[in-house]
C-alpha positions as CSV (number, residue, x, y, z in Angstrom):
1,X,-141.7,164.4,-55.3
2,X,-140.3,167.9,-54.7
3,X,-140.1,167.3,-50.8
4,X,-138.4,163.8,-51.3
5,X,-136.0,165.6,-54.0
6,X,-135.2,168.3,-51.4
7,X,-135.3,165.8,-48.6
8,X,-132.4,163.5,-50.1
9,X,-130.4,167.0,-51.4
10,X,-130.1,167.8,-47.5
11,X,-129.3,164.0,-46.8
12,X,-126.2,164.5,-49.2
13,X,-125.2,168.0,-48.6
14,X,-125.0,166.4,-44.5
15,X,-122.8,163.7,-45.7
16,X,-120.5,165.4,-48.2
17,X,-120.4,168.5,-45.0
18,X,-119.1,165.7,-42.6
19,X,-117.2,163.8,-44.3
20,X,-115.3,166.6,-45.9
21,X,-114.4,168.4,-42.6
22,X,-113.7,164.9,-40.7
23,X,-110.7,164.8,-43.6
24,X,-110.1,168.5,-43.7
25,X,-109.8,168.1,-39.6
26,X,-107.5,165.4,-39.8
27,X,-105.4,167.2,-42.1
28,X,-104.9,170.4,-40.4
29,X,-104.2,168.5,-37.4
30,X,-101.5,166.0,-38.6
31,X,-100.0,169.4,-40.6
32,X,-99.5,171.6,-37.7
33,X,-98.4,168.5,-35.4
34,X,-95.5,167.6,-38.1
35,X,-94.9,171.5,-38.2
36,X,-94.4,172.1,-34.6
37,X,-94.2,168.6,-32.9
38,X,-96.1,170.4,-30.4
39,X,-99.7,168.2,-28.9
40,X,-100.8,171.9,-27.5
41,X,-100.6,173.4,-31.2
42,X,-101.9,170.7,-32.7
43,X,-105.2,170.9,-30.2
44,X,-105.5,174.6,-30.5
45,X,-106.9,173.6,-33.9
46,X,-109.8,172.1,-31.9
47,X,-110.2,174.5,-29.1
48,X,-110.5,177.7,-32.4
49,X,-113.3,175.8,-33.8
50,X,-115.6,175.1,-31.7
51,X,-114.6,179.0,-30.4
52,X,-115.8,180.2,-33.8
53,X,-118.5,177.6,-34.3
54,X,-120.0,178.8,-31.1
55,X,-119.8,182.8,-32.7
56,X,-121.1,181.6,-36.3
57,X,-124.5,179.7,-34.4
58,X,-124.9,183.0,-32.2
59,X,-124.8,185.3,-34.7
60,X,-126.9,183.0,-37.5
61,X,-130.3,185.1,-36.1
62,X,-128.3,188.2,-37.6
63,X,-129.2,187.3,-40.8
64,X,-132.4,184.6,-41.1
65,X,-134.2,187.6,-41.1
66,X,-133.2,188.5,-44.3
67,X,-132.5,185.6,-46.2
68,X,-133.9,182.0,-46.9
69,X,-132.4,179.3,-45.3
70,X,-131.6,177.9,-49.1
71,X,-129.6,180.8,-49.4
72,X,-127.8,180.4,-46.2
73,X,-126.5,176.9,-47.2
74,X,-125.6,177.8,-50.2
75,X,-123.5,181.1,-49.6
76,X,-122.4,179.7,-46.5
77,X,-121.1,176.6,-48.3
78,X,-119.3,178.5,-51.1
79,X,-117.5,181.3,-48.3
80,X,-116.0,177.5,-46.6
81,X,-115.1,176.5,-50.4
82,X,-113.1,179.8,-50.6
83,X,-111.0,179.8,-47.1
84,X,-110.6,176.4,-48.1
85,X,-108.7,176.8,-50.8
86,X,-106.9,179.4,-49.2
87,X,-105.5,177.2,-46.6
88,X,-104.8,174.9,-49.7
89,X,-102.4,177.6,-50.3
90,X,-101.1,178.1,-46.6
91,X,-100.4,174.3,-46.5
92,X,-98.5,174.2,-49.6
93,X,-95.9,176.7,-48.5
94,X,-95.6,174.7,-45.2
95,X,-94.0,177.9,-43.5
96,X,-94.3,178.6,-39.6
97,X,-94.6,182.3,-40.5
98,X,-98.4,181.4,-41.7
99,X,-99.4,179.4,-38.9
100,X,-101.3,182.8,-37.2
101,X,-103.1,183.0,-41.3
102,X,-104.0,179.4,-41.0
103,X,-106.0,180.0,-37.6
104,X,-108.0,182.7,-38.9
105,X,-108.8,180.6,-41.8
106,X,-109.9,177.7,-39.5
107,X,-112.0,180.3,-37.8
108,X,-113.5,181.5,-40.9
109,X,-114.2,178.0,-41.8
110,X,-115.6,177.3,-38.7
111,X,-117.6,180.0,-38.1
112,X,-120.3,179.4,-41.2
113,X,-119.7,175.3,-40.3
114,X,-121.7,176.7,-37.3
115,X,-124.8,177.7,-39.4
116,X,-125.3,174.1,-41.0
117,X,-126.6,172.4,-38.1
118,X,-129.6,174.8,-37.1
119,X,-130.0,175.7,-40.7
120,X,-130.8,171.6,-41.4
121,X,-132.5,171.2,-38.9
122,X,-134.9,174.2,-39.5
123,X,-135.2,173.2,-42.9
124,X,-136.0,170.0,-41.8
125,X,-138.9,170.9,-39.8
126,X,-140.0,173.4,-43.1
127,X,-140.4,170.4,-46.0
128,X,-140.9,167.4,-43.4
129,X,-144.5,166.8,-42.3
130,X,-144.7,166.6,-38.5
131,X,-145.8,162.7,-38.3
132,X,-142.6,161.9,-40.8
133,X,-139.9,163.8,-38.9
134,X,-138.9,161.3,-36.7
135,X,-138.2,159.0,-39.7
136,X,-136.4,161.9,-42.0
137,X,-134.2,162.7,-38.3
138,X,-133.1,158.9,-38.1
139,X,-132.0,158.2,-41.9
140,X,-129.7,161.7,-41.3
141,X,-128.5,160.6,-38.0
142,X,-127.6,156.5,-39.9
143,X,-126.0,158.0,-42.5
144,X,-124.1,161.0,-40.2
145,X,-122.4,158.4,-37.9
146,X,-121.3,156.1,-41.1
147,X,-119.9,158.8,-42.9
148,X,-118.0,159.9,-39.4
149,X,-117.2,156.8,-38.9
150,X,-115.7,156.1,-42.3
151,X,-114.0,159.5,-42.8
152,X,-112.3,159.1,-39.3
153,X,-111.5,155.8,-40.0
154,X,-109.9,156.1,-43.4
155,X,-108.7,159.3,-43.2
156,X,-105.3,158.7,-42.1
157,X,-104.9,156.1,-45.5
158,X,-106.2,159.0,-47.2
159,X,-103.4,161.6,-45.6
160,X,-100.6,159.2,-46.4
161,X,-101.4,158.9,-49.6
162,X,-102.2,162.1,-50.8
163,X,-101.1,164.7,-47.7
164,X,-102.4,167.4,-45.8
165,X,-102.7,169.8,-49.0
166,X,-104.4,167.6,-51.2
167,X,-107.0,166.0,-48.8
168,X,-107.8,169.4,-48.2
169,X,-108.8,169.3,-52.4
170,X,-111.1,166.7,-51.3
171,X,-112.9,168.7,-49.0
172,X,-113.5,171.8,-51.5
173,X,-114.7,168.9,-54.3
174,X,-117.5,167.6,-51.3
175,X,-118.6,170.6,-50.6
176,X,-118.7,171.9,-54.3
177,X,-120.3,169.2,-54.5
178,X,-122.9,169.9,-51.6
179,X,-123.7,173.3,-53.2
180,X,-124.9,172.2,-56.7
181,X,-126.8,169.7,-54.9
182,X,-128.8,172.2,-53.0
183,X,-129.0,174.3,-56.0
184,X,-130.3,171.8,-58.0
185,X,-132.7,169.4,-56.0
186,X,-133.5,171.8,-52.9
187,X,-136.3,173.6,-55.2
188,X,-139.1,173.8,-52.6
189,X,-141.1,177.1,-52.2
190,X,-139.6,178.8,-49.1
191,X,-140.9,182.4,-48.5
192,X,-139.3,185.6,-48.3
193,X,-139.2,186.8,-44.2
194,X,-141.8,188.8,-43.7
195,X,-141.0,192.8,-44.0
196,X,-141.2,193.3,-39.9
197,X,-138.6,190.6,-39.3
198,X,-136.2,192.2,-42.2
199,X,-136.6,195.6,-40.5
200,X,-135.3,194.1,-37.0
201,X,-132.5,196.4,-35.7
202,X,-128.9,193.8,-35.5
203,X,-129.6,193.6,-31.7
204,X,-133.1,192.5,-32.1
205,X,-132.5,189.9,-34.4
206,X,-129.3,188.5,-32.6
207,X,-131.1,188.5,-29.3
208,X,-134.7,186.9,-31.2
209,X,-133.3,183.3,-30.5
210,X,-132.3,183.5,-26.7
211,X,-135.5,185.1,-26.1
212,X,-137.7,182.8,-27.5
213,X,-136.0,179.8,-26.0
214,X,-136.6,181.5,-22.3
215,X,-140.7,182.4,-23.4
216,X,-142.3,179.1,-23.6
217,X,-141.9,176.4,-20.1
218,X,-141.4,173.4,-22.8
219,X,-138.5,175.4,-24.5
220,X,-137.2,176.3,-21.0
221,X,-137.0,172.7,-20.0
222,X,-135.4,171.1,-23.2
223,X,-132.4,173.8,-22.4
224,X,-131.6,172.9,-19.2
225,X,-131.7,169.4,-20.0
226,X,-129.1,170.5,-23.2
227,X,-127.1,172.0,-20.7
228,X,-126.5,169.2,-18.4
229,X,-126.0,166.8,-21.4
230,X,-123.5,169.2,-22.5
231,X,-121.2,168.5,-19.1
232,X,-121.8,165.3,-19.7
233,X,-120.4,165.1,-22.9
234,X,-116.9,165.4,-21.6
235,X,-116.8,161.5,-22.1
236,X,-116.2,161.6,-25.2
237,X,-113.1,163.9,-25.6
238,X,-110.1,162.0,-27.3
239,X,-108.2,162.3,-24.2
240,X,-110.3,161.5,-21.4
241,X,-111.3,158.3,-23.1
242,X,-107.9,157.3,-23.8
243,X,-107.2,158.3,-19.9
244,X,-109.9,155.6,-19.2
245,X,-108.7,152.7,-21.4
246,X,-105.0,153.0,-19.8
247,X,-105.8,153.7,-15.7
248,X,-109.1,151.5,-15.6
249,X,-109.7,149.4,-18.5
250,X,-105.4,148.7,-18.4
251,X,-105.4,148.6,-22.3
252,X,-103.4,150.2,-25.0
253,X,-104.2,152.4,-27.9
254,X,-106.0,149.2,-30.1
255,X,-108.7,149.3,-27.4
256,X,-109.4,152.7,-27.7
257,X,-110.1,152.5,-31.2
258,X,-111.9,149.6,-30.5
259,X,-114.2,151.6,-27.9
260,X,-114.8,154.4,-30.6
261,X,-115.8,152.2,-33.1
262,X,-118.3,150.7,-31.2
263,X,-119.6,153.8,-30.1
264,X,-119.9,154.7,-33.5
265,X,-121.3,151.5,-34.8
266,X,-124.1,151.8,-32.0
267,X,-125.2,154.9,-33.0
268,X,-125.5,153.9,-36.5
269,X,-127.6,151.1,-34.9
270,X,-129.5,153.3,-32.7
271,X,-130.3,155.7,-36.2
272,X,-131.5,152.3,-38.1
273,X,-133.8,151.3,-35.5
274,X,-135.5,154.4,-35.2
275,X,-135.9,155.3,-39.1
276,X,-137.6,151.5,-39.0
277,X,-140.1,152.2,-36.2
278,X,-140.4,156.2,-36.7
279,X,-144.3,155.5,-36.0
280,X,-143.8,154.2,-32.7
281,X,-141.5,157.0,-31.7
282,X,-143.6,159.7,-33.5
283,X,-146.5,159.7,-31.1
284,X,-144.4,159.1,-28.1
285,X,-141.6,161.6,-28.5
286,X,-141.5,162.8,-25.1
287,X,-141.3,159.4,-23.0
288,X,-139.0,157.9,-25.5
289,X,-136.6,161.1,-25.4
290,X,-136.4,160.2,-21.1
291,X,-135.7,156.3,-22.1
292,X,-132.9,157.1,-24.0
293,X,-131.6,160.1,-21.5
294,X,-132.5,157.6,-18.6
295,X,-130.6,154.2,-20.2
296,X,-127.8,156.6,-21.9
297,X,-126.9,158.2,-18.1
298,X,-127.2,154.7,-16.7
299,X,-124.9,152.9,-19.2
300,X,-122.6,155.7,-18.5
301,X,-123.0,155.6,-14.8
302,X,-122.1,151.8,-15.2
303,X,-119.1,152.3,-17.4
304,X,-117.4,154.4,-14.6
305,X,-117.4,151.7,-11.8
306,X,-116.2,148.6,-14.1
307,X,-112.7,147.8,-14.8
308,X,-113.8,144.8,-17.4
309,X,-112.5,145.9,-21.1
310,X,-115.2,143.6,-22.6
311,X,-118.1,144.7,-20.8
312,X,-116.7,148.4,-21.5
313,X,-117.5,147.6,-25.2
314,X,-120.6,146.2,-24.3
315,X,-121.7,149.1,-22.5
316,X,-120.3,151.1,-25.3
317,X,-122.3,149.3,-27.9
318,X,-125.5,150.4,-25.9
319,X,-124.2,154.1,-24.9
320,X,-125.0,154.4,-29.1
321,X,-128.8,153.8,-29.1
322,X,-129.6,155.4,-26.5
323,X,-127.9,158.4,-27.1
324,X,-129.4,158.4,-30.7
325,X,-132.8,158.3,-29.1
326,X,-132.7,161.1,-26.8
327,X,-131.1,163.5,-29.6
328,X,-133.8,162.9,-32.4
329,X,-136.7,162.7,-30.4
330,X,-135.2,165.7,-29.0
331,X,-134.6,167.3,-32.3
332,X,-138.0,166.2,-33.3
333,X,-139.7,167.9,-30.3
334,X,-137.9,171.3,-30.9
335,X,-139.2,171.1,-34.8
336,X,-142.7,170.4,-33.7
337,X,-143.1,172.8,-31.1
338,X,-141.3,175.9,-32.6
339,X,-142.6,177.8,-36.1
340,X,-141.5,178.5,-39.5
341,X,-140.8,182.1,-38.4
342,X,-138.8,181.1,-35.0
343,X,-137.6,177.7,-36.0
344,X,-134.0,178.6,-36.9
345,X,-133.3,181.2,-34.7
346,X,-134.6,179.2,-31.6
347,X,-132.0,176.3,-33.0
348,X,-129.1,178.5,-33.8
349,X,-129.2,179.9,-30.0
350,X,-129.3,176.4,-28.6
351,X,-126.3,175.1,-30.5
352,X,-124.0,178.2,-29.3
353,X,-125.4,177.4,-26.2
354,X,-124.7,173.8,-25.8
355,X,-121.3,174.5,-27.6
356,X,-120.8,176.8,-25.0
357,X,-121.2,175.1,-22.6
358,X,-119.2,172.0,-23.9
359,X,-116.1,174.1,-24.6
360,X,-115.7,175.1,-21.1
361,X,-116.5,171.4,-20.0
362,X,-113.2,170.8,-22.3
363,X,-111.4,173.3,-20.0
364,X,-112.2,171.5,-17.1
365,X,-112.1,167.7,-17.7
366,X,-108.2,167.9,-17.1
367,X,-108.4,169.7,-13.6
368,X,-111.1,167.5,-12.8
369,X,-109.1,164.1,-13.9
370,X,-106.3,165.3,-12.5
371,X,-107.9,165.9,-9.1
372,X,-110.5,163.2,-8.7
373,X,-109.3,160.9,-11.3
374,X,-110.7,159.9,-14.7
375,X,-113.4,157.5,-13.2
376,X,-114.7,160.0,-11.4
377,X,-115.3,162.1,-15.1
378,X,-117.8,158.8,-16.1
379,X,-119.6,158.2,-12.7
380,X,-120.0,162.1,-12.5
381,X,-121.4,162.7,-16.3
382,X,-123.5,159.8,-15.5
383,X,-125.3,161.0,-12.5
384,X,-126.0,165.0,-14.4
385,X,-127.8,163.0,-17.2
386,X,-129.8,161.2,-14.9
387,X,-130.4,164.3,-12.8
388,X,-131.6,165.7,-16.3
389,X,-134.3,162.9,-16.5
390,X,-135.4,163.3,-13.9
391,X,-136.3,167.5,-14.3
392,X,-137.7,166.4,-18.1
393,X,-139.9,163.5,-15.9
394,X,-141.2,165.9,-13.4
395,X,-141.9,169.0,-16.1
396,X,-142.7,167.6,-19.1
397,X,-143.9,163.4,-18.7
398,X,-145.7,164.2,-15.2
399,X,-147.3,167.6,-16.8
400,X,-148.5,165.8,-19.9
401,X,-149.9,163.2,-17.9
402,X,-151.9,165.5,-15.7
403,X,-153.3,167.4,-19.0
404,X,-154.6,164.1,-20.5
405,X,-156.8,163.3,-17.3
406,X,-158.2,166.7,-17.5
């Protein structure tokens, strides 16, 4: 009872997290856009957040060694609440004068956002038996892309009704809401780090991650595969896709709203399917992850050479599953393989990394579109996620086979 209780207080702390900062986003964005008229202001907001996103996931090993992960959501939760409410504040007075106060709150705010993901996820792997983790992994990843989907979707109703200051309420009430929550129903036992990790110099324990995702081959292999995906998820930035729908697909703004929402609706697919058949999945994690990196890279390879708007969607629609199913059996690997005592550290250095890695790819997608054009971007991100499967086929798949007929 106590692991379902805590179970379904991470579920809701995820969804109130995401569909708080999907509104909170969306404000900020529409505010400094109305303020300044100015696209490149209004995308700096983007650009400081995954900066400081990044810095909170590196520096998360900093301080896992001296408190419990229940702890970390909860005072990382309540710092957000605060800054929140300080931009509140910013917002209200509407002055350009603020505007360099309102990044560093966004940084502030973004930096402990960057502690939620590993911090779930390693809390996951600490109250989810190993042959249910599969199932807990796809009922978060349903309910993540339908409260996305819904907070993106009615968030500019919400905005026009209420505005950018008072939406911004409605993210401090989610997440208030998120920290009694945890406080309440996330009563498992979770023990103190031992004395040896506490007494870890600020060097050792920032650098604990990164070295243990470089110490074991299986670890080794999952990052470069992260890496490559993380190129490849240039796709999905709001202006490349809109580049696509206009120079290839020759459609206007409705159609790329229509090729979001089917991404999103897949996914939500993709995270049903796999929280019905979590049994199949479970004792097959590593051939279904390279299904759904191997069908996800050739959907997208696909996508790149068509100029046909409905078989775009169509492809779209199947982008979702498929992506789903390489992330959680990917997730649910790196739980199963990694301990209580390295869990979140190992997690916290491969989400800077990734993020890493994706901001830059940010930084590039426009040279590259500009250069080789924005078919180019899909057929490209394509071939690196099949050139991923096929390093996860040959070190992991071929390497388990080999070990079974010994």
């Amino acid at each position: 009872m106590n692991m379902r209780r805590a179970y379904y207080s991470i579920l809701y702390s995820q969804t109130a997290v995401n569909l708080g900062f999907s509104l909170y986003t969306m404000a900020v964005i529409l505010f400094l856009f109305t303020k300044t008229g100015s696209t490149a202001m209004a995308s700096l907001m983007t650009f400081v957040s995954i900066v400081f996103r990044v810095l909170g996931s590196a520096v998360l090993p900093l301080v896992t060694g001296r408190f419990t992960l229940r702890s970390l959501l909860i005072g990382s939760q309540l710092i957000q609440v605060i800054l929140l409410v300080c931009l509140f504040y910013v917002i209200q007075t509407g002055s350009s004068a603020f505007f360099f106060l309102l990044f560093c709150l966004i940084g502030g705010i973004s930096f402990c956002n960057g502690w939620f993901a590993p911090v779930k996820s390693a809390l996951i792997g600490e109250i989810i038996p190993p042959d249910q983790r599969v199932k807990a992994n796809g009922l978060l990843s349903a309910a993540d892309q339908t409260v996305q989907f819904a907070g993106w979707s009615l968030g500019g109703v919400i905005i026009a009704f209420l505005g950018e200051s008072y939406t911004i309420i409605i993210t401090v009430m989610l997440l208030v809401s998120s920290v009694l929550g945890i406080i309440l129903f996330l009563q498992v036992h979770m023990c103190a780090p031992p004395e040896a990790v506490r007494r870890r110099s600020l060097f050792a324990s920032a650098a604990s991650g990164w070295a243990y995702l470089f110490r074991q081959k299986q670890l080794r292999i999952l990052i470069v595969m992260d890496v490559i995906e993380s190129w490849a998820g240039m796709i999905w930035i709001g202006s490349v896709s809109l580049t696509y729908v206009h120079d290839v697909l020759h459609k206007g703004e409705a159609w790329w709203g229509y090729v979001n929402g089917v991404y999103y609706a897949g996914t939500m697919l993709g995270g049903l399917i796999i929280y019905r058949l979590s049994g199949k999945f479970e004792r097959n994690l590593i051939p279904f992850m390279l299904t759904g990196a191997l069908a996800y890279g050739m959907f997208t390879f696909i996508y790149g050479l068509i100029s046909s708007a409905v078989l775009a969607l169509f492809l779209v629609l199947c982008m979702g599953p498929a992506c789903v199913l390489r992330d959680l059996t990917q997730e649910t690997f790196l739980q199963n393989i990694t301990t209580e005592q390295t869990r979140v550290n190992i997690l916290a250095a491969r989400s800077a990394l990734v993020q890493f890695i994706f901001m830059f790819s940010i930084i590039g997608t426009g040279v590259i579109s500009d250069v080789f054009g924005v078919r180019f971007i899909y057929v490209g991100a394509g071939l690196l996620l099949l050139f991923s499967v096929i390093i996860g086929f040959s070190q992991l798949q071929m390497k388990k086979t080999v070990q079974s007929r010994m």
